[in-house]
Residue, then its C-alpha position, 0 to 999 in steps of 0.5 A: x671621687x670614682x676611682x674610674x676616672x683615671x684621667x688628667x683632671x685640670x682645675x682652673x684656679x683663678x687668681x685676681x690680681x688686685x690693682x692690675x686687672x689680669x687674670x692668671x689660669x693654672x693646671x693642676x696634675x691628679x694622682x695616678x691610679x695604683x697598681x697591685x703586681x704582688x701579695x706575699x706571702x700568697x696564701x694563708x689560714x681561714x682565721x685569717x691573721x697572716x702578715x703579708x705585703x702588697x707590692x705595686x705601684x702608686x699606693x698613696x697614705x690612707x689607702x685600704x686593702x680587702x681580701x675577699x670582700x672582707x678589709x685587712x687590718x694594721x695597714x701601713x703604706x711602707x712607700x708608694x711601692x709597698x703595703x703591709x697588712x693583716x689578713x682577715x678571716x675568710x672561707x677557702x679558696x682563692x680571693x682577689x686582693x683590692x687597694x684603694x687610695x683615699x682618692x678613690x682609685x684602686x687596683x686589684x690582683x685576681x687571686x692574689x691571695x688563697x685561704x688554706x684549709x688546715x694543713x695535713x699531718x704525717x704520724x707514722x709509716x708502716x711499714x718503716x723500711x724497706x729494699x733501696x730498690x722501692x716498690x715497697x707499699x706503705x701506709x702513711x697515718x695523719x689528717x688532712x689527706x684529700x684528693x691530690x695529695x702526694x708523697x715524697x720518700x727521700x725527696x723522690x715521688x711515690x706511685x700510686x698513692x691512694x687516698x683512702x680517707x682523711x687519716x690513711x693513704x697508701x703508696x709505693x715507694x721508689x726507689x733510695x738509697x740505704x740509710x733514714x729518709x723523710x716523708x712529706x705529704x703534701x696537699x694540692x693547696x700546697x701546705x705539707x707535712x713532713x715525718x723527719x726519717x720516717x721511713x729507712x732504706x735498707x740496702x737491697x739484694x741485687x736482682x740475679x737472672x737464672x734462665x730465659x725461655x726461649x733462649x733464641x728468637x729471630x734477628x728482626x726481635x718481636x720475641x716474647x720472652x720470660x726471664x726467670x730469677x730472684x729480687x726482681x722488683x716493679x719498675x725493672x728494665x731488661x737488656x739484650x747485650x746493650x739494646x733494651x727490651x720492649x714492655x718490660x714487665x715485672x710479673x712478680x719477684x721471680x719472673x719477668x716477660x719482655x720482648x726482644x729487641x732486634x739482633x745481629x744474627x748469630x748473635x749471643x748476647x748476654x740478658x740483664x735486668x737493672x732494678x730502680x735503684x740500679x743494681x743489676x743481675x745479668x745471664x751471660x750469653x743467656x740469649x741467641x738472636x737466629x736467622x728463621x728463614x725467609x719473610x712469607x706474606x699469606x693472606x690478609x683480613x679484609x681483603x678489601x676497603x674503602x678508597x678514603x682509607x682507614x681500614x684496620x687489615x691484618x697480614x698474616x704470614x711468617x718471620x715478620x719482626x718488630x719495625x717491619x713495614x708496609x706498603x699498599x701500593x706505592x703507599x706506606x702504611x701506619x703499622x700498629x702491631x707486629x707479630x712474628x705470624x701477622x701485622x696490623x696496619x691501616x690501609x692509606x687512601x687511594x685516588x682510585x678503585x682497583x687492587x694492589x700489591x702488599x709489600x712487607x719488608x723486615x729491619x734487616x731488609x728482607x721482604x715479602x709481596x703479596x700481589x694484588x693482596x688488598x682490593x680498593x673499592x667504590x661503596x655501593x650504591x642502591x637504585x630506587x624501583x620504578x614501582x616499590x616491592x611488597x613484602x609480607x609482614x610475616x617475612x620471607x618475601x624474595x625481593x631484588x634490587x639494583x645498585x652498583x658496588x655490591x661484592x660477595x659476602x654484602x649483607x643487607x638489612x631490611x629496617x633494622x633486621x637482617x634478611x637472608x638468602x642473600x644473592x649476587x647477580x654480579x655488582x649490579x643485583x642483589x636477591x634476599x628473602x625479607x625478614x619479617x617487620x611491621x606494616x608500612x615504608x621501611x629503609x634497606x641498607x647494604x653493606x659490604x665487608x668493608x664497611x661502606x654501606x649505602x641505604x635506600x629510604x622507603x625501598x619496601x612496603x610491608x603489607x599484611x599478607x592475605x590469609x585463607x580461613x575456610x574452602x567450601x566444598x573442599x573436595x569435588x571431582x578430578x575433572x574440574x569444574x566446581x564451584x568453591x568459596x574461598x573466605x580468608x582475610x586481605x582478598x580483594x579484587x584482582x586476587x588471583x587462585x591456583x589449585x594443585x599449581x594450574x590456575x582456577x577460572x571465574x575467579x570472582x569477588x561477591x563480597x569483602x574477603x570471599x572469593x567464588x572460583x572454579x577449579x580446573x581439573x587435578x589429582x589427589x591433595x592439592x594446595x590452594x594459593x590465592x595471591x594479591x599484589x604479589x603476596x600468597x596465601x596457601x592451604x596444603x590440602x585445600x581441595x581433594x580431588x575425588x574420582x567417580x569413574x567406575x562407580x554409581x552415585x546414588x542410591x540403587x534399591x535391590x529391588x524395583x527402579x532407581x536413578x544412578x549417576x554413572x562415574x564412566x566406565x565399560x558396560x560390563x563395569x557397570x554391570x559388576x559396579x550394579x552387582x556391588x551395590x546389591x543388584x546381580x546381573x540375572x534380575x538387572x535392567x537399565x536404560x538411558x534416555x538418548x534422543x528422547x528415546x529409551x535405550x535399554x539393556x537387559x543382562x543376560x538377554x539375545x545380542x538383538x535385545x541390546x543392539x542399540x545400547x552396545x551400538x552407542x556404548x560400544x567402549x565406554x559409557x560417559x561419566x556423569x550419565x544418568x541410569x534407570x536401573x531395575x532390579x528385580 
């Protein structure tokens, strides 16, 4: 029948009484389903083998125990109450113990029995003995050793046990007392092996403590001290007069750094360092606890922070002493270090932005305020442009944007690079050279040195930058007015040029990346920029400007007729300009055409010869005018 029904089952039986014709119906009760509360012992070898007892209730003659999925043997049902059996064999690990009646109910108890692997062995311990005060390092030797497994030395827990295998561990003794003490290693499963006076206390030197450095320290505490002595051993405390010391640690048999705890001022109290096993060693009057001075609050580190809180700040100033506290404000704040020279604590929140005052008060109820020490503020913010900035892919584009919250020091991340320059037009405005990143929409993130940032997706669009490849001609004359071509890369229509600064003049496009313009008039080496879209291009030396004035351009024979330009100037400068070029003024002629008409000059000649020339030429003869010269 299923175990499961575990229900009141009713059997009708019928009953004919022969002769008198009734029918009589009875009831019959089912057995209750067991229960399982117990198995002792609980655990035991994988071979199986181990006499145990399984206690509950409801356990019926006939009924059967399984371990694990595997049946017990030499079963015996004691009483309703209680069963014996023999475990079978087994893997590790915990099982689930099964009792099922011949009725088919059962019961179960999870993990009710545990196979254990072998159990550890203890062989020997080395070194043997040590100090009563512990802190000894040995070496146990024996088998079966595994994670978790610890030891006892005279009852009492080593530290730091290492295993280093199967066979060997390490660990350090506590402290005992003088005389032979076991050791028992025991395994996680529980099972332990004991090594009967394995190891023997021997009783040690009592701790002797010979100087302290420094010798004072402020009342408030805080000091760092090093206590110098013999037979100081790890685990060792340290007292001023009757109040212990803070981190206490033991930096080897002779030396020992503590801080000190807080004072009477003026007081001399004596110093003494107890041992585990507790003898002690004490320097009498060995420390003086002194009034430094007054409690200084100089500056703070940041200077600011969110209005949530949480900001870590540190105060530096002077005097400060363990247990000082402060306040921000009306609010306490979580003091996490104390120094004599700072304090680090954790800014409280606030419900609104605006400075506040730091106060520091000292256990013996000196303070200090630094008035409006610590600035609560509102992150930034950044406001999208109406029309989204250009940046150049080579970086160093200046671009400006707006927000609110922005403070000195704000740094301002383009992509994932920092850009530079960056410059504050009160909280509203902030101006910074690009840095240089790839083409496309990129994020700008500020951030002010307290942490809040804010960031705008999309606040840049990097662009190629145009580029200029070649000028022809790249020279012409300081008046202005030549034609160059300009080709390059990104040129497009709307690209506008400057020569020298001034800006050219039917700036035009005749095809992709060739720009034609004229430039105006200039001096010198003169840069070319051409920009599109508010990206430039330049070419320091992109045009010489060349100078004609006082000079002939054109070949001039030196004998016969030849045709000059004049680069403008004086008659006379004409004259030595025609000299210069091979041509003395005894054999020169020249004439312009004015009007259809000649004009002439002829050096050397009456006034009356050459009066319609110096009449027209009277201080200078234009650039650019053509001469017919005659030499000869």
């Amino acid at each position: 029948m299923d175990g499961r029904l575990g229900h009141l089952l009713r059997a009708a039986v019928l009953f004919v009484a022969l002769g008198v014709g009734t029918v009589t119906l009875r009831t019959v009760e089912a057995a209750p389903a067991p229960t399982v509360t117990a198995v002792s012992p609980s655990g035991g070898p994988l071979a199986g083998g181990t006499a145990i007892t399984v206690t509950g209730t409801g356990f019926t003659a006939g009924a059967t125990v399984d371990l694990g999925g595997a049946l017990a043997t030499s079963v015996v049902v004691v009483s309703a109450t209680s069963i014996t059996a023999v475990t079978p064999a087994h893997a590790s690990g915990a099982v689930v113990v099964t009792v099922t009646n011949t009725d088919g109910q059962g019961a179960t108890i999870s993990g009710g029995f545990t196979y254990l692997g072998p159990p550890p062995t203890l062989t020997a311990v080395a070194p043997t003995g040590g100090p009563t005060a512990g802190a000894t390092t040995i070496t146990l030797t024996g088998s079966e050793f595994g994670s978790g497994t610890t030891v006892t030395v005279g009852g009492v827990a080593a530290t730091n046990v290492s295993v280093t295998s199967s066979s060997t561990l390490t660990a350090v003794t506590p402290a005992g007392v003088a005389g032979a003490a076991s050791v028992v290693v025991a395994k996680a499963d529980g099972q332990t092996a004991t090594l009967a006076g394995g190891y023997t206390y021997v009783q040690s030197a009592p701790p002797a403590v010979t100087a302290i450095s420094p010798s004072t320290g402020t009342h408030g505490g805080g000091t760092v001290v090093t206590l110098t002595g013999t037979g100081f051993v790890s685990g060792a405390t340290v007292k001023f007069g009757t109040v212990a010391a803070s981190n206490a640690v033991v930096i080897s048999g002779t030396s020992i750094t503590a801080v000190a705890p807080a004072g009477t001022v003026n007081a001399l109290v004596n110093v003494a360092v107890t041992n585990a096993d507790s003898q002690a060693g004490t320097l009498a009057n060995g420390y003086r606890f002194v009034d430094t001075g007054p409690l200084t609050v100089l500056s703070t580190t940041p200077t600011a922070g969110p209005l949530e809180g949480g900001q870590a700040v540190t105060i530096v100033g002077t005097n400060f002493n363990a247990g000082a506290t402060v306040k921000v404000g009306d609010a306490t704040a979580s003091v996490s270090l104390v120094t004599p020279t700072a304090i680090t604590f954790v800014a409280p929140a606030k419900a609104a932005a605006g400075k506040a005052s730091l106060v520091v008060t000292n256990t013996d109820g000196k303070s200090a305020t630094l008035k409006d020490g610590y600035t609560y503020q509102k992150g930034p913010t950044l406001t999208a442009a109406t029309v989204v900035p250009r940046a150049s892919t080579a970086g160093g584009t200046s671009i400006s944007l707006s927000g609110t919250g922005f403070v000195d020091g704000m740094a301002v991340i383009v992509g994932t690079s920092a850009a530079t320059g960056v410059t504050l037009a009160g909280g509203t405005k902030v101006t910074f050279n690009a840095p240089a990143q790839p083409t496309g929409l990129t994020p700008i993130t500020v951030r002010n040195t307290d942490n809040q940032m804010a960031t705008l997706g999309g606040a840049v669009l990097y662009v190629a930058p145009p580029m200029i490849l070649a000028i022809t001609p790249n020279s012409g004359d300081e008046a202005g007015g030549a034609e160059v071509s300009i080709i390059g890369e990104g040129l497009v229509s709307g690209t506008t040029v400057t020569v020298g600064g001034k800006p050219a003049t039917g700036v035009s496009l005749p095809e992709p990346n060739r720009l034609l313009a004229k430039v105006p008039a200039g001096t010198g080496v003169a840069e070319v920029v051409v920009t599109v879209d508010g990206l430039s291009a330049s070419k320091s030396d992109g045009f010489i400007y060349t100078s004609t004035k006082g000079k002939l351009t054109g070949s001039l024979a030196t004998k016969g007729v030849s045709l000059a330009l004049w680069g403008g100037g004086t008659t006379q400068a004409l004259v030595t300009s025609t000299a210069v070029a091979g041509c003395p003024a005894t054999a020169l002629g020249m004439w312009v055409i004015d009007a259809g008409r000649f004009i002439g000059y002829i050096a050397g000649a009456p006034a009356i010869v050459n009066a319609d020339w110096d009449k027209k030429f009277a201080t200078t003869i234009p650039a650019s005018t053509p001469i017919i010269i005659r030499c000869g």
